[in-house]
C-alpha positions, 0 to 999 in steps of 0.5 A, a space after each residue: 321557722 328558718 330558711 336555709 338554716 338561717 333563724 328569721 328575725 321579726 323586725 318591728 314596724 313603725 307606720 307613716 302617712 304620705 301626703 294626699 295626692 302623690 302616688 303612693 299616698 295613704 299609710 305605710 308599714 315601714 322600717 329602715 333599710 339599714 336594719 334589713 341590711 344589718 341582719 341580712 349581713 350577717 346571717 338572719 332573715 329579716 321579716 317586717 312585722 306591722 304593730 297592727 298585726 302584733 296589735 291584734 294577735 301577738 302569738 300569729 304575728 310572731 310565733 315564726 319569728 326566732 329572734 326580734 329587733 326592736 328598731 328606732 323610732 318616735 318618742 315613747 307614750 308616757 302614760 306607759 311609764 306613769 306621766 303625763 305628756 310635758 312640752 318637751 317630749 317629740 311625737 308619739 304613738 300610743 298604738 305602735 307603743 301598745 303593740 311593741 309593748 306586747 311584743 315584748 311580752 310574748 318575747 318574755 314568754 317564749 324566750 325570744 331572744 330581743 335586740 333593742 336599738 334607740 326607742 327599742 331600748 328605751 321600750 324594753 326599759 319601760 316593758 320591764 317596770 322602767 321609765 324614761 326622761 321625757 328629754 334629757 335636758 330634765 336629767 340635769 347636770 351638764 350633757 354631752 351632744 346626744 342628737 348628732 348634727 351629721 351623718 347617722 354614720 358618723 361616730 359623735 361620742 364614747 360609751 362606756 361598756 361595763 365588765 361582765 356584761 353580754 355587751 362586754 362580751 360583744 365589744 369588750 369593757 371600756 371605751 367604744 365610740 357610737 353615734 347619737 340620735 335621740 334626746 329621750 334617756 332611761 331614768 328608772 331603770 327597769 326590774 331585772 335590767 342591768 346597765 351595761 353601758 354609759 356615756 360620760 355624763 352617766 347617760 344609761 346607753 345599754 342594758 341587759 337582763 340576767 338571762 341575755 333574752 334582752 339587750 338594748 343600746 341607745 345608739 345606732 349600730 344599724 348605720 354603722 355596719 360598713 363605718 364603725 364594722 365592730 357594730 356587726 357584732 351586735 346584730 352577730 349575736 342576735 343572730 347567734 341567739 336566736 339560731 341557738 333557741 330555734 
């Protein structure tokens, strides 16, 4: 499906609850306007899926889609990655995780090009066989601040982009500062990944397969398109990706 052109990236969606009372009470669908922004700046047509569409019929809830995003979001259910719940994760969502799980699948199947940003990252890992810290003070050692204290805007460490990656093509090798909001990491890395990007603490903040279907980072571009412009690339790609399957 496309518009003008333009490939139509299915965005993820996360529900929530307003309080009862208010007028706009009951559950929503929802996503961030920044990830409504970053693919419409730079040429895709963004589409917001609800898990519970996806839950029910992967195929009618994506098949027009060309390209995927896999946005931020609540912890990821453990069980999903063999553990049980321990006192330090956040709260989760067994059904968004079920639907976004399947979603990954059927990417896999139709060769649907996916982004995959925080939790999406962290959803891709898992969808391949992978696991995660439950929270990274479990990793052990000493750990630089990953759940920044100001503005999502604002660029809080640096990352390391590995040689001969997709994200090294994006971003070229080294050095490239990122925010950080998140205190859930990958531990065991999925099969077919590759890292492509760490923190200095050896925190995994990309990944990739071989094929360059899949590509996660572990912070935010999103809220960094006008601060930190480079992040536009990210989202670039996807687009460019996702015009060359249609």
């Amino acid at each position: 499906m496309a518009n003008n052109g333009k490939p139509v990236i299915g965005i993820l969606g996360l529900t929530r609850r307003t309080d009862p009372g208010l007028f706009v009470s009951g559950e929503h669908v929802f996503t961030g306007s920044t990830n409504v922004r970053a693919i419409q700046m730079n040429g895709g047509i963004p589409v917001l899926i609800p898990a519970a569409s996806v839950a029910a019929d992967p195929e009618a809830a994506l098949s027009f889609c060309d390209g995927l995003l896999f946005p931020g979001g609540e912890d990821m259910t453990p069980w999903y990655y063999h553990e049980e719940p321990l006192p330090v994760i956040g709260p989760f969502r067994p059904e968004i995780d079920d639907a976004w799980l399947k979603a990954g699948m059927y990417a896999l199947d139709q060769k649907i090009p996916v982004l995959g940003i925080c939790k999406g990252h962290q959803t891709l890992n898992v969808l391949m066989g992978g696991s995660l810290y439950q929270d990274l003070s479990l990793k052990g050692g000493e750990l630089i601040q990953h759940l920044q204290k100001y503005n999502r805007s604002y660029l809080t460490h640096y990352v390391e982009v590995e040689e001969k990656t997709r994200l090294a093509e994006i971003f070229g090798a080294g050095k490239l500062k990122t925010n950080s909001m998140h205190h859930q990491a990958v531990k065991k890395l999925g099969e077919g990944l590759k890292v492509s990007a760490r923190s200095c603490d050896g925190t995994i903040e990309g990944l990739e397969d071989e094929e360059g279907l899949l590509i996660g980072v572990q912070w935010h571009p999103e809220d960094l398109v006008d601060s930190a412009p480079v992040m536009n690339r990210l989202f670039a790609d996807l687009i460019e990706r996702s015009q060359k399957r249609r």
